[in-house]
N, C-alpha and C positions, 0 to 999 in steps of 0.2 A: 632732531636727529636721534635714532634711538638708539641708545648703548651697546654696546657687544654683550654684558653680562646677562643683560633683558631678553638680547635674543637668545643666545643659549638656554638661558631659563625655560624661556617658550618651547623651543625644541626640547628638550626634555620632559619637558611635559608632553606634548604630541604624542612623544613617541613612547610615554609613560617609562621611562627611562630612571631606575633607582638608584642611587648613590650609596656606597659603604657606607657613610656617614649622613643618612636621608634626615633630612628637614620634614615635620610632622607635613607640612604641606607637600612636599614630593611623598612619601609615604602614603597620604592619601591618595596620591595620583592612583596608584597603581590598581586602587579602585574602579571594577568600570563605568561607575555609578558617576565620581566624580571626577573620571577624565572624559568622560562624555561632556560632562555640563563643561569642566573648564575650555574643552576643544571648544568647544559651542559658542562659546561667549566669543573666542578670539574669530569667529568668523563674519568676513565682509557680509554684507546683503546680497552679493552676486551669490558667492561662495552658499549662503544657507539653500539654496534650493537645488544642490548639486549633488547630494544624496537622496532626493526627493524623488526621481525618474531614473529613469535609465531606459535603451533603446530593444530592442531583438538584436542582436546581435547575428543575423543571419539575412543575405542577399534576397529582399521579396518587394517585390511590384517596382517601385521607383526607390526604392530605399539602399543608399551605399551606406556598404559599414566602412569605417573611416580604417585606413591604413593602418597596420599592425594591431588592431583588434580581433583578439581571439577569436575564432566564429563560434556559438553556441548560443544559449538561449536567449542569454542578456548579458549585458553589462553596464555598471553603474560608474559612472565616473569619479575617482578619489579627489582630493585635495594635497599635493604633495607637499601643498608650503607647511601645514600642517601634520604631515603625518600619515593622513587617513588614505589607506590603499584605493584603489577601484576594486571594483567588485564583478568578479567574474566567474559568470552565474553558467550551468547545466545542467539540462534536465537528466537523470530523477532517480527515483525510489531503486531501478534494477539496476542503476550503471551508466556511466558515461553515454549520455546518448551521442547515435550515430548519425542526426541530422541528414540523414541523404547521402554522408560520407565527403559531405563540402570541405571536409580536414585532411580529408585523404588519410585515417586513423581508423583503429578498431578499438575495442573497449573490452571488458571481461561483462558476460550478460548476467545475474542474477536473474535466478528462476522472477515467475509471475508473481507478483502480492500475494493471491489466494496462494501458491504452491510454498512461500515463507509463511502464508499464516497455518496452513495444512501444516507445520513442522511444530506448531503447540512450543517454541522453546527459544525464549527471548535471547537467552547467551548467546544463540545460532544467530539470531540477528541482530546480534549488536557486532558480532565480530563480519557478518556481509557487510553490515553498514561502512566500518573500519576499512574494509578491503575496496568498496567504490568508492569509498572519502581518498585513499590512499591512490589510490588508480585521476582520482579526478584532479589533485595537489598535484602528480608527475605531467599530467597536461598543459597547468596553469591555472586551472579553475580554483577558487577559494569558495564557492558559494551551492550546493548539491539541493534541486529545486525538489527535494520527497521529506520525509512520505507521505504514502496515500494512508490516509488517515479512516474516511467515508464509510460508512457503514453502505454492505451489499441490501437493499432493498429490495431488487427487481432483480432476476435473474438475466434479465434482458440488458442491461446497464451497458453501456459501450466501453467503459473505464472500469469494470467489473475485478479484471485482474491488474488491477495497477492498486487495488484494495486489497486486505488484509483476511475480511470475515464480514459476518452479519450481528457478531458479540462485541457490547462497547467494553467488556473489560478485557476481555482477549484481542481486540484491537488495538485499546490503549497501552494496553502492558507490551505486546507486540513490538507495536509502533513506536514507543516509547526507547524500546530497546534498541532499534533499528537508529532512529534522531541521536540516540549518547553515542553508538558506536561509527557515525560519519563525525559531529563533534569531537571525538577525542583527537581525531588528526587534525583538530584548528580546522576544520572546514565549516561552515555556518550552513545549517539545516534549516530546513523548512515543516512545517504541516499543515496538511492539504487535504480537499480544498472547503475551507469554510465557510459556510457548513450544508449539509445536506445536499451534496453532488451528484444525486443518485444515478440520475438520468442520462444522456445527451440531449436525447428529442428536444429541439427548441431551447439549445441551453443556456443563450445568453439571456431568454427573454419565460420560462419559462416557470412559474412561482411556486414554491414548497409551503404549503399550505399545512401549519403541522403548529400544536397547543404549547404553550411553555414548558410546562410538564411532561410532555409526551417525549419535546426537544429535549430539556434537558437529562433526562432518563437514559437516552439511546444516542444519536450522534454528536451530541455534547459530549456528553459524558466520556464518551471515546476519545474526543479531542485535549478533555480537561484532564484526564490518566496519563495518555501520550505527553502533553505538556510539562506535566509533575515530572513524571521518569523521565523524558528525555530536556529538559530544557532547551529548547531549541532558538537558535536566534530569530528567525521570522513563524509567522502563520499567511499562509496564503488564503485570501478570500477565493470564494466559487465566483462562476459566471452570473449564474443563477437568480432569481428571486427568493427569499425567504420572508414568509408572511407580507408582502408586498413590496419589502426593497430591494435595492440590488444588494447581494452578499456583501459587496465592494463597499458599500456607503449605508452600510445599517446601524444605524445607531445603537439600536437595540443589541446586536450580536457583537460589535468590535467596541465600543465603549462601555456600554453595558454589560453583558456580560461576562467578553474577552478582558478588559482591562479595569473594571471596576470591580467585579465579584471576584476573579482569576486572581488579581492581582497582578496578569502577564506582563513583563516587566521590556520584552523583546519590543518589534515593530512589525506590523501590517504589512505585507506586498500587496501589488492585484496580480490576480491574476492577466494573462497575456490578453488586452484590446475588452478588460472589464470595465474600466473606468469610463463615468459618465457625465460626469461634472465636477467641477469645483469643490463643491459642498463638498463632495466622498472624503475632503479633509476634516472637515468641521467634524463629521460623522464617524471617524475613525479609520481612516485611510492612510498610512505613512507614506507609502512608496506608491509613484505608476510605473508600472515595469512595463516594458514594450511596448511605450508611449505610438509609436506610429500604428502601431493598430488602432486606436482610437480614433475619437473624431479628432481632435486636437490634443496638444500637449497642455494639459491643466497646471501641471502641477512645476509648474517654470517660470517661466515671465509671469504668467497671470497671477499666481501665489503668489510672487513676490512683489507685486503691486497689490495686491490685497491683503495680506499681510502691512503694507504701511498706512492702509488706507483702514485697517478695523481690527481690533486689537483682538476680536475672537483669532483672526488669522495668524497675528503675531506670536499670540501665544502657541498655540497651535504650531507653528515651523518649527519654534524653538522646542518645542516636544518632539516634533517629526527627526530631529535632527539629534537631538540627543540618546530616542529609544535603538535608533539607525548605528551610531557611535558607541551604543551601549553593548549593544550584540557583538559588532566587529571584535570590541574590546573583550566581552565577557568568552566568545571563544577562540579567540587569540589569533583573529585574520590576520593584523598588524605585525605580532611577534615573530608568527609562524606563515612567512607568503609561500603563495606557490613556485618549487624547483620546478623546471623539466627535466624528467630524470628516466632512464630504462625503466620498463613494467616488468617485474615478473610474471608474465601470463601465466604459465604453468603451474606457479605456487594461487594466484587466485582464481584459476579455473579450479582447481581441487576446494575449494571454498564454495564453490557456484556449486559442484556437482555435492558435495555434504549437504548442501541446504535441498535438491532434488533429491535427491535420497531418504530425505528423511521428510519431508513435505508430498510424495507421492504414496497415494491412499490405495491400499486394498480393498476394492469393493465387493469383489466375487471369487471364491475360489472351491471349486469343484475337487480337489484334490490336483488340480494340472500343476499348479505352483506351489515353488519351483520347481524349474524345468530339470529333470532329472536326464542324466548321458544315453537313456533308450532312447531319447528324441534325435532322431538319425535323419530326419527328413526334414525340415521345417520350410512353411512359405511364411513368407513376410508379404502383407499387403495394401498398397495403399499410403495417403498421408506423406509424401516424398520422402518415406523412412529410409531411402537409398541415399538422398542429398543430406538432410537436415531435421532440426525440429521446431517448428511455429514459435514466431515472436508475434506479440501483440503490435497492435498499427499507433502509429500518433507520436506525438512528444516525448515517450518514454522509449521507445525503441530502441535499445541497443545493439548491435553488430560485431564482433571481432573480426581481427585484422584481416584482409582478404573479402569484407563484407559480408554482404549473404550467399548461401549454397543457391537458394528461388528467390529471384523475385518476382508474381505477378500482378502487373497493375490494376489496380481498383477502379480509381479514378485519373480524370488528367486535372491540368491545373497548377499552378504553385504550391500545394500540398500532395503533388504526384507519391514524391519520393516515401515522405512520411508516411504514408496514408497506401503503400505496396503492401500485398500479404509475403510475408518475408521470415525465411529459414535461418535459423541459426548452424551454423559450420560444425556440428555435430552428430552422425548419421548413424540411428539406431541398427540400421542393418551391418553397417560396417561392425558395430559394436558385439553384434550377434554371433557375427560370422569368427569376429577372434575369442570370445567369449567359449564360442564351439568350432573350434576349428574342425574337428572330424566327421563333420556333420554335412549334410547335404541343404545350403540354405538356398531358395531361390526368391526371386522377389518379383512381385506382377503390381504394376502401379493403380490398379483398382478402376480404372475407367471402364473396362470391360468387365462385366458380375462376370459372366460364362464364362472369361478366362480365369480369372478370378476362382472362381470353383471349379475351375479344372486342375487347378495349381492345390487348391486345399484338399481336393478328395486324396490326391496322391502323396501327402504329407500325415508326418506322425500329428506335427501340431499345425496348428494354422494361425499368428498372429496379426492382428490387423490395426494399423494404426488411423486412427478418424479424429479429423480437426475440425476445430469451431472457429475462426480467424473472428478476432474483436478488435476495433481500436476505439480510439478517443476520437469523437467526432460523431460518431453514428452508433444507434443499439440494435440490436438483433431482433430483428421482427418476430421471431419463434424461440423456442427452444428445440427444434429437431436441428441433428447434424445436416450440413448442408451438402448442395451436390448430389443427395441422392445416396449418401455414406447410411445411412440406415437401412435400404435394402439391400448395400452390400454386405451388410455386416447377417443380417437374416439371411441372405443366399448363403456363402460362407462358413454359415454356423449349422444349417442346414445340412451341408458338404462335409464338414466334418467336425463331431460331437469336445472333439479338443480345441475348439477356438476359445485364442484370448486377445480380447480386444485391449487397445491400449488409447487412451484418450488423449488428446492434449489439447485441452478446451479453457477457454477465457472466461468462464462461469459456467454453473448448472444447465445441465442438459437433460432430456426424455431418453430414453431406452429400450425402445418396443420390443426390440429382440433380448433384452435382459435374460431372459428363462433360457434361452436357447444355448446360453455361452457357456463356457467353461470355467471364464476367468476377465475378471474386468479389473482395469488397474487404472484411476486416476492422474497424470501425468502434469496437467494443465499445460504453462509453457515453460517447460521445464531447465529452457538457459545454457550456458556456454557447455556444461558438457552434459546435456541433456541424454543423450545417446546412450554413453556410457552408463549412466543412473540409472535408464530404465532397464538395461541390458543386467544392471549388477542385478535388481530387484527381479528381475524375471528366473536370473537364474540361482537365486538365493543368497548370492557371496553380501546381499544386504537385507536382512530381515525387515519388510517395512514395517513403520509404526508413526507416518501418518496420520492425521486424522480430519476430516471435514470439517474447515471452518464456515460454511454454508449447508443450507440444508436444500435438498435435490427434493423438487417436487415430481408428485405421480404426474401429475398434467398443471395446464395452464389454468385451469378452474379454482384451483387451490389457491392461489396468489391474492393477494388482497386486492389486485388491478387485473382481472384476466387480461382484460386488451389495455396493451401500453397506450397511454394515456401521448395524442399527437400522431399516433400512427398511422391513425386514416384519414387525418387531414392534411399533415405536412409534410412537403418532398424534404427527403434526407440532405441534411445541410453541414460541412462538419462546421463550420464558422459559430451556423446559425441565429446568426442575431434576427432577422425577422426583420420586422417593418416600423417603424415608429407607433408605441403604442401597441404594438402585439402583444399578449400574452398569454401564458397555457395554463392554466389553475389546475396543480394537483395535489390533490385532498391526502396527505399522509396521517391525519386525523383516523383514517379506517383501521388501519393498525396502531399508532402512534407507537409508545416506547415496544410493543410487541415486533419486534422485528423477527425475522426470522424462522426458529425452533419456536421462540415463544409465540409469534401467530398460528403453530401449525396446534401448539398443548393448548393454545386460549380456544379453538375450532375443535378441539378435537380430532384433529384428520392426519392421516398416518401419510408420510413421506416416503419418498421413492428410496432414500437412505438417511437419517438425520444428521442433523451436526452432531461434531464428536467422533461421529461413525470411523471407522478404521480396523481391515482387520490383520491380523499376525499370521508368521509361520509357528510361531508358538502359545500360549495363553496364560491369560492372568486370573488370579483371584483377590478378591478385595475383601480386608475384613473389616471388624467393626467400627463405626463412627463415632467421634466423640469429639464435642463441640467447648472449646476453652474458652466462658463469656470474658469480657472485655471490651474497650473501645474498636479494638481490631478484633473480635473473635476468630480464633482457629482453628483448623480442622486438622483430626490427628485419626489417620489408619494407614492399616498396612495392604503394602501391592506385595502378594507372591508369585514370581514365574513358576507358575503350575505346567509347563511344558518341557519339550527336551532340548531347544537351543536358546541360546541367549537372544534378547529382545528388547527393545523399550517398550513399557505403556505412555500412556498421558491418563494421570490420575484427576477424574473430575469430579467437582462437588456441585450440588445444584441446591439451590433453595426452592423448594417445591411445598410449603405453605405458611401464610402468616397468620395475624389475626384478622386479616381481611378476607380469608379464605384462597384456595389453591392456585399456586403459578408457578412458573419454571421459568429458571434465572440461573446463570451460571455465576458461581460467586466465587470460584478459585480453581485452580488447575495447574499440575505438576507434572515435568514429562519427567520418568526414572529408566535407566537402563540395570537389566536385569541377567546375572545366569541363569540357567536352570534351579530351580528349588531355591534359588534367593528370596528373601525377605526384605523388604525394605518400610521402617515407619515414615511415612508423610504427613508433616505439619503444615498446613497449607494454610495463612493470611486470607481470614474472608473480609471482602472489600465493602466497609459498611453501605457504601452507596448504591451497592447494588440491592443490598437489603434495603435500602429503605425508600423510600417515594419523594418526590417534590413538591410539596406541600406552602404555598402561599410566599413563595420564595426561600424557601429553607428545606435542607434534606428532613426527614423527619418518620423514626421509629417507633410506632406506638405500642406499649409496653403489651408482653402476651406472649405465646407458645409458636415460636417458630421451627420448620419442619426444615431439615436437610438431607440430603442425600447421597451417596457416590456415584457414580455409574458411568460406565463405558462409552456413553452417546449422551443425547438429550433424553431419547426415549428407552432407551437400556438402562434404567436407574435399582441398584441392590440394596446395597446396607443401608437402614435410615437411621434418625436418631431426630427427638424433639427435645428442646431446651426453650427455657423462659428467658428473655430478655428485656430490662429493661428500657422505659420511654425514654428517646434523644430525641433533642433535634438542634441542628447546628447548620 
């Protein structure tokens, strides 16, 4: 019979419960290092494999989700005798997703990945992160499945904008910022998806064929910044192959160099219907998350029969279970569960729209912007700018309350709902129209050019709104706007010399009619109060500043892949798992760590606008450079608002030569808001890893005269300055 004193004991330990008068061993508890191990120890052999899996948590094919389970992505089942909560997981990086609306609930959208990484300004994302951790706690969820970590490779990529950029340090500092600010609400963050997700085409079966060094230089490197800055409790493996395994079950990437080199101290998910075997334990697998998408449930009865049967696996569970324990613990699932409680929409839709605002790029401006009060006539066209503004398709989809303004269907199927091209409940034209009330706005939904240019000739301005709809599942076979939006936008432009087009696109696009415009303005998918952001930015009440975190090619030729790789073999799958033994080899080898800007300065070939790119109602100037040696070296010069209204820049620094001879590399970036004739010094942390290379397993600086830079873009680079640094390598 066991004591009363003994049980209490145990429960306070669970529940890491501290006494005024703590015993060095309840004091230790509070550790989450060793309330992990000590939970761990107290559990049955049923109990160890209960954190191991967890289900979808959403009604598909033959699968109930069991009575009073939250519906959303996942959920993992607790241990109550112990303490440990269940885990209730949803997806992602923008916001509560809306599953189809199976909750009968709305959410607050945050703009697209690209349109928070266009804002250059980690605080901005750490405080969105905070606002959909906050939003996801008053639901129930404890567990927020972002972010998108992935470096943009293709501009074709189907998950393009649920990513950040094409730079591992502006991703990872990004991303980074984004992981601490849903952790500080006790919510357990993830990042995604490990590693090298570039693609959809063929993506459960489809293999990233890419050098260690090339990896670790560029989509590592992203993951392993993010990690640093945000400590996140889990990492989500990709679909994917990477050098021949599955992301899920690579030896190589999840023991090797997630948790052996890292140090990462969290646990492994898979990804939804990633897992393939057993083994994906042995190989550094913690968790199968949405065990019925697979072929069976591995990581359950079977583990726990193999586990008593071969001490690889024993040990192994008891790791699985203490890294799983360790997270909860380390960002305070257990202390801090989720209330359901009222949302303030209103206070974090003004959050949604901050981060559009300051994530939407000026790409062209003829003098038309901003829209000054002679503008008496306006047509709006196109782009359902009367209903709403495009959300991306897939798992990440979020809705506010009321759902979408459109939705129309893609495909049918069990992923109907997901997988709709679908409006956000914020209507730029609405926004225009009270923005200028005195003004004559009309709107012509762009189906018909003739009409279409019958509505612009007779207008001061003519703005046209053109969408790119992307989701997770499928990539976009081109980069022209779809529908036939490119020769509306040339008729249109044609019709009258004031058009300004307005984009809201899920990755890089072509432009034919560029020359023709007046004024092009970057949008992406710009979220709960999309409308009104672009409506402030049109009529100047918000100076944008912006800036391209991808680089927009002239054409398809430029790309290290002109033709996406599976395109003209395999019918568009969003699942796609393929056939037993399928698989699609693609060589990221041709560019390896050159992603991006730096494929276009390795090629020499000028871009349609580069990363960086963004431009102002007012202008900057940059003065001299000067580089502090150090472990950290840092960059110190001044931004002037050389213009007449107040403004931010994004000050950036580039490394543009070593002793290996010329390259370009972004090694640090500061966004400052400026008044008129302000000064401001900038000391900018250059991040040695981007200096230096991967060298035989170790970063490694060989001593010589390195060159840097400031400059306004990748390829706008002014003030330089050389300095010698000494040999590292660590």
């Amino acid at each position: 019979m066991v004591r009363a004193g003994t049980m209490r004991r145990h429960a306070l330990l669970a529940m890491g419960t501290a006494l005024t008068t703590a015993t060095p061993c309840l004091a230790q508890a509070t550790d989450p290092d060793a309330r992990a191990a000590a939970i761990e120890r107290q559990m049955t052999d049923a109990e160890r494999v209960t954190l191991t899996h967890g289900i979808m948590a959403i009604p598909f094919g033959d699968t109930k989700v069991p009575t009073g389970v939250l519906l959303g992505a996942g959920r993992v089942e607790g241990i109550p005798r112990l303490g440990v909560p269940a885990l209730t997981e949803t997806d992602a990086s923008l916001g509560v997703a809306y599953i189809g609306g199976l909750r009968g609930d709305g959410a607050t959208a945050l703009p697209s990945g690209l349109a928070m990484g266009a804002t250059w300004d980690p605080a901005l994302l750490r405080r969105g992160g905070a606002t959909i951790a906050g939003e996801a706690q008053a639901k129930g969820f404890n567990v927020l499945l972002g972010g998108g970590i992935n470096l943009v490779r293709d501009p074709r990529g189907g998950r393009n904008f649920e990513y950040l950029g094409e730079d591992p340090l502006h991703s990872g500092l990004l991303g980074g910022a984004a992981v601490a600010g849903i952790q500080s609400r006790h919510v357990l963050a993830t990042v995604k998806h490990f590693a090298i997700n570039a693609v959809e085409t063929g993506r459960q079966f489809h293999n990233a064929i890419i050098g260690d060094a090339a990896l670790r230089m560029s989509d590592l490197l992203a993951f392993e910044i993010a990690i640093e800055r945000g400590n996140p409790g889990s990492v989500m493996c990709a679909y994917n192959r990477v050098n021949g395994a599955s992301a899920c079950g690579n030896d190589a990437l999840l023991n090797g160099v997630l948790k052996r080199d890292w140090g990462y101290k969290g646990f492994v998910m898979s990804d939804w219907g990633a897992v393939h075997g057993l083994d994906f334990a042995l190989k550094g697998l913690d968790q199968q998350s949405g065990a019925q998408l697979d072929a069976r449930l591995y990581f359950g009865n079977e583990l726990s029969a193999a586990a008593r049967r071969d001490p690889r696996y024993a040990t192994r569970l008891t790791e699985m279970n203490r890294r799983i324990l360790r997270a909860m613990f380390a960002v305070g699932v257990d202390a801090h569960p989720p209330v359901v409680a009222p949302i303030d929409f209103a206070a974090n839709a003004r959050v949604a729209q901050d981060v559009a605002e300051q994530g939407i790029v000026l790409l062209r401006n003829r003098g038309v912007l901003p829209l000054a009060a002679k503008a008496q006539r306006i047509a709006v066209i196109g782009g359902y700018a009367d209903s709403g503004v495009l959300s991306g398709g897939g798992s990440s989809q979020v809705q506010g309350v009321g759902g979408p303004a459109v939705a129309i269907p893609t495909i049918g199927g069990p992923f109907a709902a997901l997988l709709a091209q679908s409006y956000q409940r914020s209507s730029p034209l609405a926004a225009i129209k009270a923005r200028a009330p005195k003004a004559e706005v009309v709107f012509r939904n762009g189906r018909y050019i003739a009409d279409a240019v019958i509505a612009a000739k007779q207008a001061d301005v003519a703005i046209v709104f053109a969408t790119q709809w992307m989701t997770e599942g499928l990539d976009a076979p081109d980069l022209s706007l779809p529908e036939g939006q490119d020769a509306l936008i040339a008729a249109v432009a044609q019709a009258n010399p004031n058009t300004i087009v307005v984009l809201e696109t899920g990755s890089q696009v072509l432009m034919p009619w560029l020359d023709r415009t007046a004024a092009v303005i970057e949008a992406w998918y710009p979220g709960a109060r999309g409308g009104e952001a672009i409506a402030a930015i049109l009529f100047g009440d918000v100076n944008p500043s912006g800036r391209l975190p991808v680089t927009f090619p002239a054409s398809v030729d430029q790309l290290p892949r002109p033709k996406l790789p599976g395109s003209e073999t395999l019918e568009p799958d969003f699942m796609g798992k393929g056939t037993p033994g399928q698989t699609l080899d693609i060589d990221y080898d041709v560019e390896g760590a050159d992603v991006g800007y730096r494929w276009f300065a390795r090629r020499q070939a000028a871009p349609l606008f580069p990363f960086g790119f963004g431009l102002s109602y007012t202008s900057f100037a940059h003065g001299p450079l000067t580089i502090v040696p150090g472990p950290t070296p840092v960059a110190r010069f001044t931004v002037t608002n050389t213009g007449k209204r107040e403004g931010a820049e994004v000050g950036q620094v580039y490394l543009t030569g070593t002793p290996a001879g010329a390259t370009t590399r972004l090694v640090g970036f500061s966004k400052v808001q400026l008044k008129p004739g302000e000064r401001r010094v900038l000391e900018i942390p250059i991040e040695p890893r981007v200096v230096a290379t991967w060298q035989d397993g170790k970063w490694t600086m060989a001593a010589g005269t390195y060159t840097f830079a400031t400059g306004h873009s990748a390829t706008d680079l002014d003030t330089t300055t050389r300095v010698a640094l000494p040999a590292r390598r660590w």
